[in-house]
N, C-alpha and C positions, 0 to 999 in steps of 0.2 A: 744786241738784237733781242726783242722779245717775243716769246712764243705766240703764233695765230690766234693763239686760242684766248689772247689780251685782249683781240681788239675788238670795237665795238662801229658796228653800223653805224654810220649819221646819215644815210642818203645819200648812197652813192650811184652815181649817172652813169659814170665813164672807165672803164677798164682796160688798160694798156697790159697789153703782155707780151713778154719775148715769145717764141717758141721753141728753137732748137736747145731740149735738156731744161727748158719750162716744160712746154706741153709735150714733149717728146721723151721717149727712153730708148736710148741708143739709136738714133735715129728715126724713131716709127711713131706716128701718132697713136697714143693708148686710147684706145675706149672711153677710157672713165675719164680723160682728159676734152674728149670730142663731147663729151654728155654735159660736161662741166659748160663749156662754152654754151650749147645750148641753154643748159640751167639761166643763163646769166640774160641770156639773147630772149630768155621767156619771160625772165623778172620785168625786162623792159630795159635792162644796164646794155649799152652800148659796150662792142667790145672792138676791141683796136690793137691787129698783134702789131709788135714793134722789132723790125728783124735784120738783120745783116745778110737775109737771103736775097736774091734776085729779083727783078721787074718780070723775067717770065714766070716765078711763082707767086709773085703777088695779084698778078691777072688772076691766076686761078684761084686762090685765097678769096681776092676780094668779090669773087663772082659766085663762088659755091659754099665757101662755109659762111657762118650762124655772124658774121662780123658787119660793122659800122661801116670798115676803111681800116688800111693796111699803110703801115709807116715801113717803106724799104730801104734795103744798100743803107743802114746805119741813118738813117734821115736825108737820104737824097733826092726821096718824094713820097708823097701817098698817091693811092688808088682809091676812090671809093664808089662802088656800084650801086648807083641808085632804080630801084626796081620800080616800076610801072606803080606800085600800091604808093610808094611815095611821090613819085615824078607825076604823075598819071601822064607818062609817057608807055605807049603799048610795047616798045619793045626793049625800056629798060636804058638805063644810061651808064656810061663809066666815066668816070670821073679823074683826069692823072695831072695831077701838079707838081711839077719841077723844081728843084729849088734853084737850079741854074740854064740856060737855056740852050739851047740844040750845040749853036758854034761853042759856046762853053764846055759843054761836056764834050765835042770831040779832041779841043783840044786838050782836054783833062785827060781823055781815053788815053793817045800820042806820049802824053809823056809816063804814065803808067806803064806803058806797055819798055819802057827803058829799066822803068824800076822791075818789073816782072824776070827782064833779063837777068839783071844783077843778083836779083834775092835764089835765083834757082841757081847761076853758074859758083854761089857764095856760101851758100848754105843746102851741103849735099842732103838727101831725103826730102828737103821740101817740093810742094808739088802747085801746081794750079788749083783752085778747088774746081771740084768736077759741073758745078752750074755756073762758069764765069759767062758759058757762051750765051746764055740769058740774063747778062748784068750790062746795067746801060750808064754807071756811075762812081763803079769800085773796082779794086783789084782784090780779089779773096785768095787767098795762099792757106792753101792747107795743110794744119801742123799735126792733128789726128784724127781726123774722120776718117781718110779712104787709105791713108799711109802708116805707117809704123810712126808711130809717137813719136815726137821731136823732143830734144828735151827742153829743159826751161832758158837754158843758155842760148841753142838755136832760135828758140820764140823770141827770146828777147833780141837777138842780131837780126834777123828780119824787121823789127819794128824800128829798129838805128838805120835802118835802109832805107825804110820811108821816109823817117825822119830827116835823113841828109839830105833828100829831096827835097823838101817843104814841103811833106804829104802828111794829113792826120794816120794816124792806125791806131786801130782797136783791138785789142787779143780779144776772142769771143771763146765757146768753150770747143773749138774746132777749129777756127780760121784766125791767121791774124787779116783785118779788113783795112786796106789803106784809101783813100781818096782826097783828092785836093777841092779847098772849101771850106767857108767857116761855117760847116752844121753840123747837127752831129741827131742823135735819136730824141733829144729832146726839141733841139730848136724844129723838126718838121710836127711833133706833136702839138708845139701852139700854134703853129699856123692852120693844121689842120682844123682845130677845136675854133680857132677865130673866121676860118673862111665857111666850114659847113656847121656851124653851132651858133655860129654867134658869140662865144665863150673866149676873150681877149684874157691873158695871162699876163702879166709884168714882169718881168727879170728877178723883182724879188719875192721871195716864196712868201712872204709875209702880208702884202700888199694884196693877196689875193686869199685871204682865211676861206671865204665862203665857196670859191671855186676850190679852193682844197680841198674842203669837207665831200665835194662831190665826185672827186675823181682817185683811182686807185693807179698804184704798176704793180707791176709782177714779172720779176727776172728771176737771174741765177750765175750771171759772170761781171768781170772785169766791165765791158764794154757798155753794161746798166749802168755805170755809177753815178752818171751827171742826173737819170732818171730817178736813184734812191735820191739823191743828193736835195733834189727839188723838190718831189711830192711827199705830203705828213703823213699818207695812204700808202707807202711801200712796203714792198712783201717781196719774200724770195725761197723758192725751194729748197731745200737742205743741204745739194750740194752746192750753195754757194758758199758753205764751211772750207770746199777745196781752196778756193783765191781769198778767203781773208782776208788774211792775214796780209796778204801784198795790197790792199784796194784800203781808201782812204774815204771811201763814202758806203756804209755798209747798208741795207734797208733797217727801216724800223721795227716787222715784225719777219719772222722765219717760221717755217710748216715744219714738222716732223720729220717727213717723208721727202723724197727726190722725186727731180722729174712731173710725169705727166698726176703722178699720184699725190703729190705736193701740189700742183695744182689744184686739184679736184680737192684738196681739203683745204687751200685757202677758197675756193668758191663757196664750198658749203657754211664756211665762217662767213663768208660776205653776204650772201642769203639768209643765213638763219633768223629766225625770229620774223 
């Protein structure tokens, strides 16, 4: 990984970010992380957080902060709010696409809610995450947010849980996230870019140089790695030094700093000049 302070502008459009421990510290959105986003929303760079959080916090996400459209539940849809200035619709529109359809995800819900049983009667301390009851796509199990730290042993028997299921899971830097379906935070990012952009991506990161050049992520865990893995634009806050060493796709450049303040100084590197 090489330091923020390598990289250099080409015109960039598009900014993808996680947020829980991107924009966040210890759970609270910082200031300078909120200013940051606007910084990016005033340059004219579209931003696009990309998150393992809820359908009830991406409504609000996508309706009040300085954002394009919000990629949720690990990529199990986007939201994107289009306001009257662009719609020239008076009272404003929201935008929700699915990557699976109503009867699919109920029956996805039914067999989650088997796994949910298993992973709590199996793995004592773990817990539900506390927004499951605004989630329309995932099962979130909480290994340290609201709970006493699990250790790495228990994080990892929860994700063999899924697994025996034929469920994906993602360790995130709080939850491990399970859902059934072949997406994940990357595959809803090009469909979002090709349904409201126009901006069609190809499987292979190569074949698309010039949309490269235009588009950025910005993470800081395990569950980014398909997003470092793909984009030449990857950036990650500091503590992504914690999972390393265990992750097989690291980003290209790394900020100083954690958190919401590691954001706000890769922003300021992507502005600058």
């Amino acid at each position: 990984m090489k330091s923020v302070k390598e990289f250099i502008n080409s015109g960039l459009r598009f900014v993808f970010t996680d947020i829980d421990d991107t924009l966040t510290d210890n759970g609270r959105l910082t200031a300078v992380a909120y200013q940051a986003l606007w910084r990016l929303h005033d340059r004219g760079i579209h931003v696009i957080p990309v998150t393992g959080r809820p359908a009830g916090w991406c409504e609000l996400i996508a309706r009040q902060w300085p954002v394009a459209g919000i990629v949720g539940e690990n990529g199990g849809f986007y939201f994107r709010y289009v306001d009257r200035t662009i719609s020239n619709d008076a009272t404003g529109r929201m935008r929700r696409h699915y990557y699976c359809n109503a009867a699919t995800r109920a029956d996805h819900n039914h067999r989650l809610d088997k796994i949910r049983a298993e992973i709590l009667a199996r793995v004592p301390g773990s817990a539900v995450a506390s927004d499951q009851f605004c989630r329309q796509m995932d099962l979130a199990i909480d290994y340290r947010e609201d709970i006493t730290p699990l250790s790495p042993i228990d994080v990892d028997r929860i994700v063999e849980i899924f697994k025996a299921h034929g469920a994906n899971a993602k360790v995130s830097s709080i939850h491990v996230n399970g859902w059934y379906g072949d997406y994940d935070k990357l595959t809803m990012c090009r469909i979002f870019l090709e349904r409201e952009f126009n901006l069609k991506l190809d499987e292979a990161p190569a074949s698309n140089a010039a949309a490269q050049s235009s588009i950025a992520f910005i993470g800081d865990s395990p569950n980014d790695e398909p997003m470092f893995a793909y984009f030449k634009n990857s950036f990650a806050v500091a503590n992504i030094r914690e999972f390393s060493s265990s992750m097989k796709s690291l980003p290209q450049y790394v900020a100083d700093q954690p958190g919401g303040a590691g954001f706000s100084e890769i922003v300021a590197r992507i502005t600058s000049g």
